[in-house]
C-alpha positions as CSV (number, residue, x, y, z in Angstrom):
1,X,58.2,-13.8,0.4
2,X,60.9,-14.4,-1.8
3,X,63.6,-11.1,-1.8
4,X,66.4,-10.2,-3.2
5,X,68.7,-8.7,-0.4
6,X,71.4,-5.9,-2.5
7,X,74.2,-6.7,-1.0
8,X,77.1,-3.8,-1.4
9,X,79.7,-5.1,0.5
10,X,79.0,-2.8,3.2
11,X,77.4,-3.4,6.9
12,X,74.2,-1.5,6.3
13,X,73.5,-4.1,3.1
14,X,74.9,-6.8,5.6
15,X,72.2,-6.3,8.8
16,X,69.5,-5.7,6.1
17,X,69.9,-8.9,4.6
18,X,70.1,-10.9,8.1
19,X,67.1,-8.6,9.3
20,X,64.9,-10.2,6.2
21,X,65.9,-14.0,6.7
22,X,65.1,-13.2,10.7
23,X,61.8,-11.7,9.2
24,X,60.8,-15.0,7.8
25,X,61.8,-14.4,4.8
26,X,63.5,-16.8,1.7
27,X,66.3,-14.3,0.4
28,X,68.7,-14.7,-1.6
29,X,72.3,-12.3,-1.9
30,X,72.9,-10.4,-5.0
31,X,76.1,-7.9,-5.2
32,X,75.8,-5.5,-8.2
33,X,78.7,-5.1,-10.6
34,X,78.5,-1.7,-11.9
35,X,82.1,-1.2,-12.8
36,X,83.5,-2.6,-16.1
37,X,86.8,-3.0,-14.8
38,X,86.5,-3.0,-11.1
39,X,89.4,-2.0,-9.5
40,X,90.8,-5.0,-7.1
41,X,90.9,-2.6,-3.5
42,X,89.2,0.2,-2.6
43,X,90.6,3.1,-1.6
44,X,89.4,3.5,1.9
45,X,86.1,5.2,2.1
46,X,86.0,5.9,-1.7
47,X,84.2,4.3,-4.3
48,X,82.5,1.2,-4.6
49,X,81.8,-2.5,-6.7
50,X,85.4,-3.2,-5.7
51,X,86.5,-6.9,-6.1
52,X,87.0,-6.5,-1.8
53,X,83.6,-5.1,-1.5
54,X,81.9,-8.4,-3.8
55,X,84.2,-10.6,-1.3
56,X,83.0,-9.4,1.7
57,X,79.8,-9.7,0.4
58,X,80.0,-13.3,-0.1
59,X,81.6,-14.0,2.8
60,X,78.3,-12.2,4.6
61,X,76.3,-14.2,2.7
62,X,78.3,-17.4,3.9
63,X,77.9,-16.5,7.1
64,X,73.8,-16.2,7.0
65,X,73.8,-19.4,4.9
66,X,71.6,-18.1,2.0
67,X,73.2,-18.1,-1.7
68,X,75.0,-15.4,-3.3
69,X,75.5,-14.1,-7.0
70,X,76.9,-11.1,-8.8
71,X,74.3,-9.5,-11.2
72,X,76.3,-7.6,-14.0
73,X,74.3,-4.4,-13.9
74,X,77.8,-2.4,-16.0
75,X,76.0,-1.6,-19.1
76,X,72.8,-0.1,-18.2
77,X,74.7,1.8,-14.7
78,X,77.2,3.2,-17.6
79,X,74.4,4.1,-19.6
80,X,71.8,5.6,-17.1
81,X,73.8,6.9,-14.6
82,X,77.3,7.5,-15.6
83,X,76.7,8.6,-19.5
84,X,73.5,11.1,-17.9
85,X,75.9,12.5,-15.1
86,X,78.3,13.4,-18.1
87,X,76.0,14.6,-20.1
88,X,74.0,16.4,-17.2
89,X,77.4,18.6,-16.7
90,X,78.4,19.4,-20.0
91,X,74.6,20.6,-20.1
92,X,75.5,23.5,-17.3
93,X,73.3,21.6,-14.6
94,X,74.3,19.5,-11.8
95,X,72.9,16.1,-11.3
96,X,72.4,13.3,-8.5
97,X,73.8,10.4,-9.5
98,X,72.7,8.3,-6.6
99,X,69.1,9.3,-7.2
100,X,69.5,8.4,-11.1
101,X,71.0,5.3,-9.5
102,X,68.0,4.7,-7.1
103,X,65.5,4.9,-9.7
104,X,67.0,3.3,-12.8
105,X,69.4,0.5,-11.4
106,X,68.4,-0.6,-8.3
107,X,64.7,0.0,-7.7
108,X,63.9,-0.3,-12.3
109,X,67.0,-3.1,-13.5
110,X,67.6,-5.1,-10.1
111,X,63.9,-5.2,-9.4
112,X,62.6,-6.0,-13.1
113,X,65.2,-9.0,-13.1
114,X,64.0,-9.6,-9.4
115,X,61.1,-10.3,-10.3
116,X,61.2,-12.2,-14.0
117,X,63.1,-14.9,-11.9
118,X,60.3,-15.1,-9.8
119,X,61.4,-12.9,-6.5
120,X,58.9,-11.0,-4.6
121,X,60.6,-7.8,-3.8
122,X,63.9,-6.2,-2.9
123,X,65.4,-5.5,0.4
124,X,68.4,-2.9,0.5
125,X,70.0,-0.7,3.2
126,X,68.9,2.7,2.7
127,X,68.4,4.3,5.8
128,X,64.0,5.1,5.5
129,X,60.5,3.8,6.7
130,X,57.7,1.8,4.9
131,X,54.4,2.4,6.3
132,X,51.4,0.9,5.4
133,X,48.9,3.8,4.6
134,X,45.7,4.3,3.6
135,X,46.4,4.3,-0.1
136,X,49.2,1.6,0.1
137,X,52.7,2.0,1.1
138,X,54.4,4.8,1.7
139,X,57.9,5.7,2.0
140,X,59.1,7.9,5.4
141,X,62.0,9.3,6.7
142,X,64.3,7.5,8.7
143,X,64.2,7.6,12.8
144,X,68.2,8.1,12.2
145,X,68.0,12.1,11.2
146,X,71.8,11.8,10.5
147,X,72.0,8.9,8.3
148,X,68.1,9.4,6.7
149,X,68.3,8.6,2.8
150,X,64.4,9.0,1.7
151,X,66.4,11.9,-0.1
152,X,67.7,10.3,-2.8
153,X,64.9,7.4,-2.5
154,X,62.4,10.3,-3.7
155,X,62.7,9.0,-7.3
156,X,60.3,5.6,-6.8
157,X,57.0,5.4,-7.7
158,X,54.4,3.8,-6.0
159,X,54.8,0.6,-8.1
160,X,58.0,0.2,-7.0
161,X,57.5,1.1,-3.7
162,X,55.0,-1.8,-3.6
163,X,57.8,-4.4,-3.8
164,X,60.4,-3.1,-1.6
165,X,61.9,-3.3,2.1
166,X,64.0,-1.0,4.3
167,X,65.0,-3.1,7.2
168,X,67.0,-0.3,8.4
169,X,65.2,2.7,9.0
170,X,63.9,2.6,12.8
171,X,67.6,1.5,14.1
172,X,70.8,4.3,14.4
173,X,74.1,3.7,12.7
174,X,75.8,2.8,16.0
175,X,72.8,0.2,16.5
176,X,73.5,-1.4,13.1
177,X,77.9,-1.3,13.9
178,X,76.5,-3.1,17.3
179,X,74.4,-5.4,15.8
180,X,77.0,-6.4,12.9
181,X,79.4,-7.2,15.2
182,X,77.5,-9.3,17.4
183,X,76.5,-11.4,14.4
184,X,80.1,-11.9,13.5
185,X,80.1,-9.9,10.0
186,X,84.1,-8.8,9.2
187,X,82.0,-5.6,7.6
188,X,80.9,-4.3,11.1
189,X,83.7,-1.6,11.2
190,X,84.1,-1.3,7.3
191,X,84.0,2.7,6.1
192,X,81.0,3.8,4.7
193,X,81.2,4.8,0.8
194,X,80.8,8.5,0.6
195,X,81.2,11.0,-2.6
196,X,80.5,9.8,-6.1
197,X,81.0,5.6,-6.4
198,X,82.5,5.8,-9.5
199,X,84.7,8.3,-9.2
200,X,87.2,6.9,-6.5
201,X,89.4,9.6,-5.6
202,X,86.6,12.4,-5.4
203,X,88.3,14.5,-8.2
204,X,84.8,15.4,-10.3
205,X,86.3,18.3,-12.0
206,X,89.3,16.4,-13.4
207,X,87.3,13.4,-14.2
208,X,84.6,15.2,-16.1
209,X,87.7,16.9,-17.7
210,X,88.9,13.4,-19.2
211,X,86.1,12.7,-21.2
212,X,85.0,16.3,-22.4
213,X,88.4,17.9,-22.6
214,X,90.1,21.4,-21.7
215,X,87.1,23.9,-23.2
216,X,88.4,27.7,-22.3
217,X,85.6,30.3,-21.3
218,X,85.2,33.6,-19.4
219,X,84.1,33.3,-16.0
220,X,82.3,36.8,-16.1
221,X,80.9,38.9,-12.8
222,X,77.5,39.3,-12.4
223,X,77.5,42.7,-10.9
224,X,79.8,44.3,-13.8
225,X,79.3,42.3,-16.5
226,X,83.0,42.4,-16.6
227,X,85.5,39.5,-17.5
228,X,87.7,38.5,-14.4
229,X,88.6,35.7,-14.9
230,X,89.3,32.2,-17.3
231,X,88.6,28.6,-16.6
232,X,88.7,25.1,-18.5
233,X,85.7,24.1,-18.5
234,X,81.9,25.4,-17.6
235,X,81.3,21.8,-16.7
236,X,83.4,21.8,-13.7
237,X,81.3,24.7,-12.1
238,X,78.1,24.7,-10.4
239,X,76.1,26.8,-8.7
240,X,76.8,28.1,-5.4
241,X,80.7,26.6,-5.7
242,X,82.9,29.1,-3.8
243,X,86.0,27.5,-4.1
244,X,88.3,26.7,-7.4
245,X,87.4,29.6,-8.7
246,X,91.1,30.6,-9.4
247,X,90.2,34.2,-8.7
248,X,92.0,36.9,-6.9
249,X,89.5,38.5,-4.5
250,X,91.3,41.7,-3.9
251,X,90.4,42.4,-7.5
252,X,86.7,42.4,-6.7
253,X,86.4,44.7,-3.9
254,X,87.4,41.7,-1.4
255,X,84.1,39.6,-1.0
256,X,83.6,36.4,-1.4
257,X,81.8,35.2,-4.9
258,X,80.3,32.4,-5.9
259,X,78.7,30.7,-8.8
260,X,75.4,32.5,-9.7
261,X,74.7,30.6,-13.2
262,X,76.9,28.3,-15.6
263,X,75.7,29.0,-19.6
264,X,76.8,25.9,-21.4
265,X,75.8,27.2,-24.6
266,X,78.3,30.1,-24.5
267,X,80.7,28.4,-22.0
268,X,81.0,30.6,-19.4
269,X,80.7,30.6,-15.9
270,X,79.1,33.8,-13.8
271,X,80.1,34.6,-10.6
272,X,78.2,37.2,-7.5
273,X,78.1,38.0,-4.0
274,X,76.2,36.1,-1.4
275,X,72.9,38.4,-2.0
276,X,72.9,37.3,-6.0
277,X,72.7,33.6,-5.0
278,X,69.7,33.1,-2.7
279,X,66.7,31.5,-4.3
280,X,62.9,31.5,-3.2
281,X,60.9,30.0,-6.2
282,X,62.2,26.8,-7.9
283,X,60.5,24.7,-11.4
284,X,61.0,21.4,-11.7
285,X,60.5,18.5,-13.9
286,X,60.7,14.9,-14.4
287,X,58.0,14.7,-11.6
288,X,58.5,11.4,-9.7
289,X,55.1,10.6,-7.1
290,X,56.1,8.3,-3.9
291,X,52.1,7.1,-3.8
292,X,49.2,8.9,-6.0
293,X,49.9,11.9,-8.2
294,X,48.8,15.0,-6.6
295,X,47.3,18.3,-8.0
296,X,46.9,21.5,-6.9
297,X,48.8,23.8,-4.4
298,X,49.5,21.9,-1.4
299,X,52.0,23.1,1.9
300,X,55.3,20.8,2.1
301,X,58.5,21.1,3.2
302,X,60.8,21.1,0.7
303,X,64.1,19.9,0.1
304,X,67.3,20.0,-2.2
305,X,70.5,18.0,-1.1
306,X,70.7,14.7,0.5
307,X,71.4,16.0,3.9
308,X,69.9,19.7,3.5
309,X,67.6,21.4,5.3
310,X,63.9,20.7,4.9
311,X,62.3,23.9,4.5
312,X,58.5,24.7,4.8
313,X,57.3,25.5,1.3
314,X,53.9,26.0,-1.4
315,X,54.0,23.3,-3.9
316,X,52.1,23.9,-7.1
317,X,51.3,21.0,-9.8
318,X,50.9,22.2,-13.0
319,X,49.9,20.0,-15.8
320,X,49.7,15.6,-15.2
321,X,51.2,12.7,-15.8
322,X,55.1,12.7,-18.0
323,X,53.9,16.2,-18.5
324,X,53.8,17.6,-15.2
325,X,55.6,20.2,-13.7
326,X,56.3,21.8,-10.2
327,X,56.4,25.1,-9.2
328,X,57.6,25.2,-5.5
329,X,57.5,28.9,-3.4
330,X,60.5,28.5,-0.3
331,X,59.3,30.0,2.9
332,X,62.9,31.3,3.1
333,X,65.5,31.6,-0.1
334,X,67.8,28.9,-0.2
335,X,71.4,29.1,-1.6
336,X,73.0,26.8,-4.5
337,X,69.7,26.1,-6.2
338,X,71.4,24.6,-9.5
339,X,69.7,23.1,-12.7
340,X,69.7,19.3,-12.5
341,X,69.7,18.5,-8.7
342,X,66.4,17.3,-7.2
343,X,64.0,19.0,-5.3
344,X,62.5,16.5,-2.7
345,X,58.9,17.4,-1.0
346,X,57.5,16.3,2.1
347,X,54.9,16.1,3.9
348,X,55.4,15.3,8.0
349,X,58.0,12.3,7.9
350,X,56.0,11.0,4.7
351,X,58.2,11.9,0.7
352,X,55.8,13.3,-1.4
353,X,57.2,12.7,-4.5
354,X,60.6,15.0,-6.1
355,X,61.4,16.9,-9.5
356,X,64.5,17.9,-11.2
357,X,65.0,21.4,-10.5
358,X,64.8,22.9,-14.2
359,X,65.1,26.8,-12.8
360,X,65.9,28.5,-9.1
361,X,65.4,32.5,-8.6
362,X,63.3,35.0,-6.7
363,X,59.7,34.9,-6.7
364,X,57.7,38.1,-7.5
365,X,56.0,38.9,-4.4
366,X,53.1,41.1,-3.3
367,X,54.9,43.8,-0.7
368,X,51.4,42.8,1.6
369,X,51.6,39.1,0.9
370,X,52.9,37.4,4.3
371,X,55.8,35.0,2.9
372,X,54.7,31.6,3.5
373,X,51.2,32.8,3.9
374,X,49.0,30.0,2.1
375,X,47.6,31.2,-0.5
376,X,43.5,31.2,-0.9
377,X,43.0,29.1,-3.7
378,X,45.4,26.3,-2.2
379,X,43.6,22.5,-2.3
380,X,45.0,20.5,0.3
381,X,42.2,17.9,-0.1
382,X,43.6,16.8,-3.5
383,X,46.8,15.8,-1.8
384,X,46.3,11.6,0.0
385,X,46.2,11.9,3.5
386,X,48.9,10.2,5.5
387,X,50.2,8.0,8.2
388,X,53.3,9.7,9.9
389,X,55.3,8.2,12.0
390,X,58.2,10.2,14.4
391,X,62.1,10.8,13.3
């Protein structure tokens, strides 16, 4: 085949591509530009699309002897990822960028371009699986627990899934340092990116306040109702944020409190104790299917941050298609539910498909209803049996 190896700059990007050339395949380097002004150093393990990081990419590519180019990918990364994450905020809900990222830029822009030049598929180093199932390929988690990424890989469809490669996802992060470094690449001890890429010194608050300005609000306690407290923005909040809450806890009876609910419309920010925030029943939209749509209630495990616990779950589909809609019932409540984030489902090792959480509370319950207990009318069948493989 002929691929398209991402190449970030980084050493995971770095083995992948060598792994696919070793593979037999004819690949060729491209480094995404997704800064407009890239800044000419990174600032150690912070942010990324650095001049440095497209040098060392080249200089990887050199060594594997296969060509190299930067793609400028600034304009639709400022417009699907950055200009949503903005706009996600000053909304009251809290996005994932690197999902956005995942589905619009690397696996939707690089692979469309990919393929109009005539490329085959698209090889990156996310840490997950491919297996070949019985209704095509499917995407799995990674045998690296610590470093899996199907997480935020829970946004491509089966189309797209079709015409990529994970080199990495049967080796450990050591394995990969180990293996870098044997084959000579500079990269082999490089820092990992972490945080948001695109802002580099991990101040979100500050830089959402640049482009959407001081906006004063009440910050208002769930419990009393009453006012105790100010802020400069609802944006900068989310749910289930403890700290920078600029509150004096001796004034509310000593507990801790964190954010319960952020009301754009209204600007303001409420706060509660630890029993206020739990949530068991989560809707979501903007369904996303890893492999054929499914209908029905099926039992998943469930998750809603990148490196979060999976947590056994009934999934409900309601309605198909653009217009469907999930309604997923936790086995256990789960804290920091927000608006905006992605709710990931899985069954075994295999990703289901994901939604964007739209609302996160308590489900009303049956006092003689087992929680967890699957319900009677549940349709497992529906759901495309699977292949899994062990993590």
């Amino acid at each position: 085949m002929r691929v398209v190896a991402a190449m970030s700059g980084g050493v995971d990007s770095a083995v992948a591509a060598s792994r696919m050339i070793e593979a037999g395949h004819e690949v060729v380097g491209v480094h995404l530009a997704l800064a407009k002004n890239a800044k000419t150093l990174r600032e150690g393990a912070r942010g990324c699309c650095t001049i440095e990081d497209a040098g060392d990419a080249r200089r990887v590519a050199d060594r594997l002897g296969i060509p190299f180019y930067v793609w400028d990918m600034a304009t639709p990364f400022a417009r699907d990822v950055v200009e949503d994450f903005v706009a996600e905020y000053q909304a009251g809900r809290t996005p994932n960028p690197c999902l956005r990222c995942n589905e619009k830029i690397k696996f939707a822009a690089l692979l469309d371009k990919a393929l109009a030049l005539g490329f085959d598929a698209v090889a990156t180093g996310h840490y997950a699986q491919i297996v070949e199932g019985p209704h095509g390929r499917e995407l799995h988690r990674a045998v690296d627990m610590a470093k899996d990424q199907s997480y935020v890989l829970g946004v491509l469809d089966e189309e797209q899934l079709a015409r990529a490669f994970f080199p990495l996802g049967d080796t450990t992060k050591p394995q990969i340092r180990e293996e870098a470094a044997e084959r000579g690449f500079a990269v082999a001890k490089k820092p990992d990116s972490h945080d948001i890429c695109f802002i580099s010194d991990g101040d979100t608050r500050g830089w959402l306040t640049q482009r959407l300005g001081e906006q004063e609000g009440e910050i208002v306690d769930e419990g009393s109702g009453e006012v105790v407290g100010g802020h400069h923005g609802a944006y900068g909040f989310t749910v289930g944020q403890r700290r920078g809450l600029g509150l004096d806890r001796s004034d509310l009876d000593g507990q801790p409190r964190y954010v319960t609910r952020v009301e754009a419309e209204t600007n303001r920010v409420f706060i509660g104790t630890a029993d206020l925030l739990g949530a068991d029943e989560i809707e979501a939209d903007h369904v996303r299917w890893c492999g054929p749509a499914a209908s029905g209630r099926h039992r998943l495990g469930a998750q809603i941050r990148a490196h979060g616990e999976e947590i056994p779950a009934t999934a409900e589909v309601r309605g198909e298609g653009s217009d469907a809609r999930l309604v997923v019932r936790l086995d256990s409540a789960v804290r920091g539910a927000a608006p905006g984030q992605s709710i990931v489902l899985y069954d075994g090792t295999r990703v289901v498909g994901s939604g964007t959480i739209a609302r996160a509370g308590r489900a009303a319950r049956a006092p003689s209803a087992p929680v967890g207990g699957k319900p009677a009318d549940e349709s497992p069948a529906r759901l495309p049996p699977t292949r899994r493989t062990s993590a």
